[in-house]
C-alpha positions in Angstrom: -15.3 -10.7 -13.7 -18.7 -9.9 -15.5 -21.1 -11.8 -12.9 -24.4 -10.4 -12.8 -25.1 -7.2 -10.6 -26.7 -8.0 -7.0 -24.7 -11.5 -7.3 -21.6 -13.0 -6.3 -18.9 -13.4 -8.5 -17.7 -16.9 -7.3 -17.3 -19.0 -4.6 -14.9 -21.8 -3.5 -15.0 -24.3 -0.5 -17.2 -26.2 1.8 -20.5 -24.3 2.0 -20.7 -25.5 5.7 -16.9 -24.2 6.8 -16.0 -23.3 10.0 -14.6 -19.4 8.6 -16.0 -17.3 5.4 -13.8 -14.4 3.6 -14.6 -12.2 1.0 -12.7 -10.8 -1.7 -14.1 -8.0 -2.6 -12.8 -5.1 -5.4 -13.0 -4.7 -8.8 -10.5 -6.7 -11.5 -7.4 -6.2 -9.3 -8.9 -8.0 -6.9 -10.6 -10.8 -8.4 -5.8 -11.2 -9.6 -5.1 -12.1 -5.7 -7.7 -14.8 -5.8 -5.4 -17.3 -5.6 -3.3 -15.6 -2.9 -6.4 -15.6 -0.9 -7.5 -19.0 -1.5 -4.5 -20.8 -0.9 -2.6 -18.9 2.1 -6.1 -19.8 4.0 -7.1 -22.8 2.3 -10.5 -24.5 1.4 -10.5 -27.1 4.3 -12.0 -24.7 7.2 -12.6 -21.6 4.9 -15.4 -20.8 2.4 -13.7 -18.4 0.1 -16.0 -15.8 -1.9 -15.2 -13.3 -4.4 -17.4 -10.3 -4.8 -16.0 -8.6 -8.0 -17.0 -6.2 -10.8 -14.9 -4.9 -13.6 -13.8 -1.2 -13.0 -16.3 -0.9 -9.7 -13.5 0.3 -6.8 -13.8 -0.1 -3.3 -14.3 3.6 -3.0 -17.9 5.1 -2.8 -17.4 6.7 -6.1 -18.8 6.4 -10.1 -16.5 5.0 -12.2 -15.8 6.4 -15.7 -15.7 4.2 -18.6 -11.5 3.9 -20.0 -12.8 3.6 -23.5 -15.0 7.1 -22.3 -18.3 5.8 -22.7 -19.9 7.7 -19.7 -20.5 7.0 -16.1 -21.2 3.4 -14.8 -24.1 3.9 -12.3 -24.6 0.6 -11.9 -21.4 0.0 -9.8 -22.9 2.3 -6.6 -26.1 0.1 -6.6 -24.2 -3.0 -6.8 -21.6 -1.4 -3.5 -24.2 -1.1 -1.9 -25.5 -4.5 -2.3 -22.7 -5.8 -1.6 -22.6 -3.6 2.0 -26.0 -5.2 2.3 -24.4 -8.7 1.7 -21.5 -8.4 3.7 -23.7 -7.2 6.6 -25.9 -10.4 6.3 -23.3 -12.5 5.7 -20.8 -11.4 8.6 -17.6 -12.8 7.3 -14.6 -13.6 9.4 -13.1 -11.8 6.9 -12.8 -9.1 3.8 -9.8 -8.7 1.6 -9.9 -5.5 -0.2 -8.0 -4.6 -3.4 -8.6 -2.5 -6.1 -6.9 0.2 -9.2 -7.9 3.4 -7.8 -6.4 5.3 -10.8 -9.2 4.2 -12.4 -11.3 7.4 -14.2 -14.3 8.8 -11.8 -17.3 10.6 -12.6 -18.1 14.6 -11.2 -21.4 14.6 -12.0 -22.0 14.0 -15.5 -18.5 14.4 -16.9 -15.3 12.7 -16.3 -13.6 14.2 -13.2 -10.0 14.8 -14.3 -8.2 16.8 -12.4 -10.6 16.7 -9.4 -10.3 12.6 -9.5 -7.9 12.4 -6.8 -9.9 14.7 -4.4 -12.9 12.6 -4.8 -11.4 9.2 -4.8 -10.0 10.2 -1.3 -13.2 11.4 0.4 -14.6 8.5 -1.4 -12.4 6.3 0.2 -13.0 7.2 3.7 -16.7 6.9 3.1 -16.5 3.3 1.8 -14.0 1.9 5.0 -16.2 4.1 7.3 -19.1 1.8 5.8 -17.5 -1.4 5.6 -15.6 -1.4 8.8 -18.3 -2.3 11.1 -19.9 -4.8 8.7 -16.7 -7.5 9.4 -15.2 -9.1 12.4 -11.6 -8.5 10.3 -10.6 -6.9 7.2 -7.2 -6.3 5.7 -7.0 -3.9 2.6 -4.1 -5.5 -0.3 -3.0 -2.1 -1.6 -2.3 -1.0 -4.7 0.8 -2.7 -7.0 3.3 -0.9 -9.1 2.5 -1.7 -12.7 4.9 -1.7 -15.4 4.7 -2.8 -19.4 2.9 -5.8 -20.6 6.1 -8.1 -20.6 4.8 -9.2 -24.1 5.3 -5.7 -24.8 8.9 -4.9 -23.6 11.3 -8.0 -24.9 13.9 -6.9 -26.9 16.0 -8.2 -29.5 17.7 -11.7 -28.4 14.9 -12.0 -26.2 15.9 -9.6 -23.5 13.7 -7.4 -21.0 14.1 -3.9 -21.9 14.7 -1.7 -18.9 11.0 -0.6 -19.5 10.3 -3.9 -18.1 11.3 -2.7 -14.4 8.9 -0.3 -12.9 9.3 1.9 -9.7 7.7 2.1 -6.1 7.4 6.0 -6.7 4.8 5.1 -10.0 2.1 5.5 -7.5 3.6 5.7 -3.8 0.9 8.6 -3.4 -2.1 6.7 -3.8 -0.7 3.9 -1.6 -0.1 6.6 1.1 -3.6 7.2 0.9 -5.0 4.0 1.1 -3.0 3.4 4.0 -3.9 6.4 6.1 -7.5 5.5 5.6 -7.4 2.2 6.3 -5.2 3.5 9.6 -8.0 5.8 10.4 -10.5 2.7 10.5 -8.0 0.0 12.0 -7.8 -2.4 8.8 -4.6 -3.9 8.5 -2.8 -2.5 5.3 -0.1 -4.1 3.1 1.6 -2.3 0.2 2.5 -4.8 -1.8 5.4 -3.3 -3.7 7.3 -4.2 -0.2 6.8 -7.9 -1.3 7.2 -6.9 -5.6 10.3 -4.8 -5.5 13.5 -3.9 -3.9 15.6 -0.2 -3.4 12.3 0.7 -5.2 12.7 -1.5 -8.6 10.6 -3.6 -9.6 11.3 -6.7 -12.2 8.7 -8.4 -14.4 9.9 -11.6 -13.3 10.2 -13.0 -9.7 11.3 -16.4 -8.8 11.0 -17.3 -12.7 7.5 -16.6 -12.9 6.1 -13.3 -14.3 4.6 -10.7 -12.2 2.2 -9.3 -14.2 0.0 -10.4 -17.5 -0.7 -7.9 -18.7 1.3 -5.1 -16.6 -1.4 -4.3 -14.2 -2.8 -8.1 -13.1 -0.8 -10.9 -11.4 -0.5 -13.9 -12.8 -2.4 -16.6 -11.7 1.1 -18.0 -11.0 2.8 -15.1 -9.4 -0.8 -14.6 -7.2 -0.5 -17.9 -5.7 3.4 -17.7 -4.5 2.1 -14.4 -2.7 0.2 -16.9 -0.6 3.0 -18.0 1.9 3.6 -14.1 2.9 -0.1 -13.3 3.0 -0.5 -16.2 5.2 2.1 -14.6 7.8 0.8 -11.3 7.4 -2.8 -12.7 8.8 -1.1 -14.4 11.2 1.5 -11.8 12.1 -1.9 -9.6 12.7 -4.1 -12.1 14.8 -6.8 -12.4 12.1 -6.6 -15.8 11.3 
């Protein structure tokens, strides 16, 4: 998650394959890896990730969590990524990203104005990226819930803190989607796929969702893989 600024994060498959994707986002995205890599598969597909910790899709300056100032090193490395992707000209870009994530206004944390910014922010970034791709599909953003370590109770139960909600941030997936709307991108909220009459449960299919409340599992991440695999079907991209 840490590569090097101005490089690629990783890479998987045949340098030589017929199709190349890009992952591209900031830790949440680098968690559907292997969604990615296995609903397309590394026979025909090059696969490669474009990652940086905290560094959103959106054309915006993150905010350090642990408030230790603005990151301006993510908007260089955006836009040598845009610069990369433009070279590059994947087949596709899978987008995916925590866009709750603290902002910059200036030289302060933007707090109350950090949803007004993330928005136009947004726009920007698809408005850029849009062109640079023959398809892209945008993986919105999960629910999140407690760290199951976190929420066992005694006898080794799951706590009803455990089970999050599609409401925790239906707003920012509203936005996402009526940007990526705006610029054609195929959008899938994934809480259609986590959760049901809008619960959510740590555990799906005896594996758990989340590793840390946020992230999939590595697990959880590659049974996505049958329903992404639809989806790109379902939408003439692959």
């Amino acid at each position: 998650m840490d590569a090097q600024y101005h490089q690629i994060t990783c890479q998987y498959g045949p340098v030589d394959a017929k199709h190349t994707a890009v992952i591209l986002g900031d830790s949440y995205a680098l968690a559907i890896y292997p969604m990615v890599i296995e609903a397309l598969g590394l026979t025909d597909w090059r696969v490669i990730g474009l990652n940086q910790r905290e560094c959103m899709i959106a054309n915006v300056v993150p905010w350090s969590w642990t408030d230790a100032g603005a990151d301006q090193n993510c908007p260089d490395h955006r836009a040598w990524v845009n610069t990369y992707i433009g070279q590059l000209h994947p087949d596709l870009v899978v987008l995916s990203d925590q866009v709750y994530h603290p902002i910059a206004d200036g030289n302060k944390n933007a707090d109350d104005a950090h949803d007004r910014l993330w928005a136009v922010g947004l726009d920007q970034a698809l408005s850029t990226l849009r062109p640079l791709a023959k398809n892209i599909v945008y993986f919105g953003l999960p629910t999140s819930q407690a760290a199951l370590t976190d929420c066992v109770g005694a006898g080794g139960l799951l706590t009803p803190g455990c089970t999050s909600s599609t409401d925790t941030y239906a707003g920012y997936v509203s936005i996402q989607k009526q940007y990526a709307d705006k610029y054609e991108i195929p959008f899938i909220d994934p809480n259609d796929w986590l959760c049901t009459y809008s619960k959510c449960p740590p555990i799906i299919n005896n594996t758990p969702v989340y590793w840390d409340g946020a992230h999939f599992t590595q697990d959880f991440a590659a049974q996505l893989a049958p329903l992404f695999r639809a989806f790109l079907q379902q939408q003439h991209l692959i």
